[in-house]
TORDOLUM-358037 format. One record per residue (C-alpha): residue number from 1; residue in one letter; x, y, z. Coordinates in nm, 2 decimals, always signed. Layout:
N
<atom num="NUM" residuo="A" x="X" y="Y" z="Z"/>
...
***
This chain:
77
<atom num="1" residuo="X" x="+0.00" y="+0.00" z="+0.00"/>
<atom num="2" residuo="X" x="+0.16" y="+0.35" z="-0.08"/>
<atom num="3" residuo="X" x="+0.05" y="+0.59" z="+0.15"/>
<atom num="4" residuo="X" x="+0.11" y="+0.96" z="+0.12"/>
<atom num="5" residuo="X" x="+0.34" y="+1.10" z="+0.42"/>
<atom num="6" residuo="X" x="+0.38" y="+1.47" z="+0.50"/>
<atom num="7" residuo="X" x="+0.69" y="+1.51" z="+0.71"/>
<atom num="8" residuo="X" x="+0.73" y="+1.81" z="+0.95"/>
<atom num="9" residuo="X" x="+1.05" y="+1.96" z="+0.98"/>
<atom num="10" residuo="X" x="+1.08" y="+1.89" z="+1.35"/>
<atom num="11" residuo="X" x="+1.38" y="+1.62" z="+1.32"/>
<atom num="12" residuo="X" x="+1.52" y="+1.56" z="+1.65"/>
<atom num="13" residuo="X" x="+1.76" y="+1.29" z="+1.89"/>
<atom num="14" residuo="X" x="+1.50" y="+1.20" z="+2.17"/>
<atom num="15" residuo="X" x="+1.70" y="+1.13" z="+2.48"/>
<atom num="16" residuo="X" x="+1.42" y="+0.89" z="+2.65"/>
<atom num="17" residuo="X" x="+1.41" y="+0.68" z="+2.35"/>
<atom num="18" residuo="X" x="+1.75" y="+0.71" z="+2.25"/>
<atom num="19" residuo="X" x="+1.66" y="+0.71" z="+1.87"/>
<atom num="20" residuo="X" x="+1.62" y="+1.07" z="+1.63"/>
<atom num="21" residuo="X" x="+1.25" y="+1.15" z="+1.60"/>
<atom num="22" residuo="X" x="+1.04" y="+1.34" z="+1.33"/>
<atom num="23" residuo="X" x="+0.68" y="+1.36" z="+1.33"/>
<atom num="24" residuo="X" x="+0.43" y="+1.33" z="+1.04"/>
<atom num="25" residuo="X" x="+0.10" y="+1.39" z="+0.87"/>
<atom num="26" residuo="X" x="-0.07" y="+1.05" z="+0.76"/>
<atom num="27" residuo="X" x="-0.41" y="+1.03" z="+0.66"/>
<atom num="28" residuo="X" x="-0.48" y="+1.35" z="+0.90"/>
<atom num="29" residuo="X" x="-0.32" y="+1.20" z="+1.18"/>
<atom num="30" residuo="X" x="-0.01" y="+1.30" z="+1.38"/>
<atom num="31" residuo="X" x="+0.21" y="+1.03" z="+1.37"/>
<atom num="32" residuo="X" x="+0.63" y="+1.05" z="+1.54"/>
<atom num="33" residuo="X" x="+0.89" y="+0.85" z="+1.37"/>
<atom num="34" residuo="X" x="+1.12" y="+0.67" z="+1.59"/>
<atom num="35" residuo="X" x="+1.48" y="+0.60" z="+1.45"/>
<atom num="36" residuo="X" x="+1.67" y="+0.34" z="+1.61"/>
<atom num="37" residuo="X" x="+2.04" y="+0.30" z="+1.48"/>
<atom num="38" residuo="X" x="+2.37" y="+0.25" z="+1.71"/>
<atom num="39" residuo="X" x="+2.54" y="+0.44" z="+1.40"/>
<atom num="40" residuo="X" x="+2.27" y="+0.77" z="+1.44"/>
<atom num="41" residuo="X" x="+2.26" y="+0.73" z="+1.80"/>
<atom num="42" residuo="X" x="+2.62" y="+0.87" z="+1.79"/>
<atom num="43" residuo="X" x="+2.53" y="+1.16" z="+1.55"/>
<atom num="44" residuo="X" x="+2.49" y="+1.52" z="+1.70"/>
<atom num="45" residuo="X" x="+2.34" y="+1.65" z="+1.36"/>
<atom num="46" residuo="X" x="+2.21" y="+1.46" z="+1.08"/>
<atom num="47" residuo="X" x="+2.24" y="+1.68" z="+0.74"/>
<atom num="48" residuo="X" x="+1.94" y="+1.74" z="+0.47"/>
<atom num="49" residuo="X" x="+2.07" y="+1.47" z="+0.28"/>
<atom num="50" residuo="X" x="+2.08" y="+1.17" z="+0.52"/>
<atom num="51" residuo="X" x="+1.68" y="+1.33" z="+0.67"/>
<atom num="52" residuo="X" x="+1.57" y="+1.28" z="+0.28"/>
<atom num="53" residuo="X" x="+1.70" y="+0.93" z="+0.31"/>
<atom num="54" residuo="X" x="+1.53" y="+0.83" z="+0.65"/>
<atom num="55" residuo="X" x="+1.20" y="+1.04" z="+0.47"/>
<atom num="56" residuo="X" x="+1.22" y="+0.76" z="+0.21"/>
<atom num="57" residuo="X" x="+1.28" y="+0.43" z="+0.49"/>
<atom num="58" residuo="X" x="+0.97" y="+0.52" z="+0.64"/>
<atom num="59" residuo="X" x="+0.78" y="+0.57" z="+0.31"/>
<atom num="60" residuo="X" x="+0.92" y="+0.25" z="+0.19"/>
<atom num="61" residuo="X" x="+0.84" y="+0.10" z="+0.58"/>
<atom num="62" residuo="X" x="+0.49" y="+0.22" z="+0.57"/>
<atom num="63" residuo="X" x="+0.44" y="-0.03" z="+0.21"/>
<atom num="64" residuo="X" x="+0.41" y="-0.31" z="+0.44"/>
<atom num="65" residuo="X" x="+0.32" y="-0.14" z="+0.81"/>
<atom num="66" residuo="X" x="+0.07" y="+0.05" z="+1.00"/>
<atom num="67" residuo="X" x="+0.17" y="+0.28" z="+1.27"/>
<atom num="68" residuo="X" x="+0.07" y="+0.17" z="+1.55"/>
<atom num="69" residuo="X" x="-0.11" y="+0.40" z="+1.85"/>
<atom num="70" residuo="X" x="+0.05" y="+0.71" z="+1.63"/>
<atom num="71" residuo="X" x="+0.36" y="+0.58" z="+1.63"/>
<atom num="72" residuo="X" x="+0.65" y="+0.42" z="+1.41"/>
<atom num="73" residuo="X" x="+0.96" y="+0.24" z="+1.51"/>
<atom num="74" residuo="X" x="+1.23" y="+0.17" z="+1.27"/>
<atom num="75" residuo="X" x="+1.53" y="-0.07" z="+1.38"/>
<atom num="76" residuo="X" x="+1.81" y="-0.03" z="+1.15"/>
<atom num="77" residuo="X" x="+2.15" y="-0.22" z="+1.22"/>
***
C-alpha cells in the first residue's frame, strides 16, 4: 500500500528513547517516527541529505506497516 506522508520539519535525537524523531502527517493523523540505529545514536546532527533518506525508509516502511497507536519504530542495524 503506498500511502502519502507529510513530514514536519521537526527532526530531532530523543533522549528517552534514544533514537532521532520526526513527526508526520498520515491520513490527518499526527504520527512520530522513531529512528533506532547504534550508528545515528552517535550523530549530533544529521544533514538534509541523510533526513531525505530516512524520509524515504519510512515511506518504503509504511508499504508493508501500519503505525501503531501514532507511532512508528524503525530498527536499523
Amino acid at each position: 500500500m503506498n500511502q502519502a506522508i507529510l513530514f514536519n520539519d521537526d527532526l530531532v535525537f530523543d533522549e528517552e528513547a534514544q533514537a532521532w524523531k520526526m513527526s508526520g502527517i498520515l491520513s490527518g493523523e499526527l504520527i512520530q517516527v522513531y529512528f533506532h540505529s547504534p550508528t545515528l545514536k552517535h550523530t549530533t546532527s544529521i544533514d538534509n541529505c541523510t533526513k531525505y533518506d530516512l524520509e524515504e525508509i519510512t515511506e518504503l516502511w509504511l508499504e508493508d506497516n501500519e503505525p501503531e497507536h501514532g507511532e512508528i519504530h524503525i530498527y536499523q542495524p
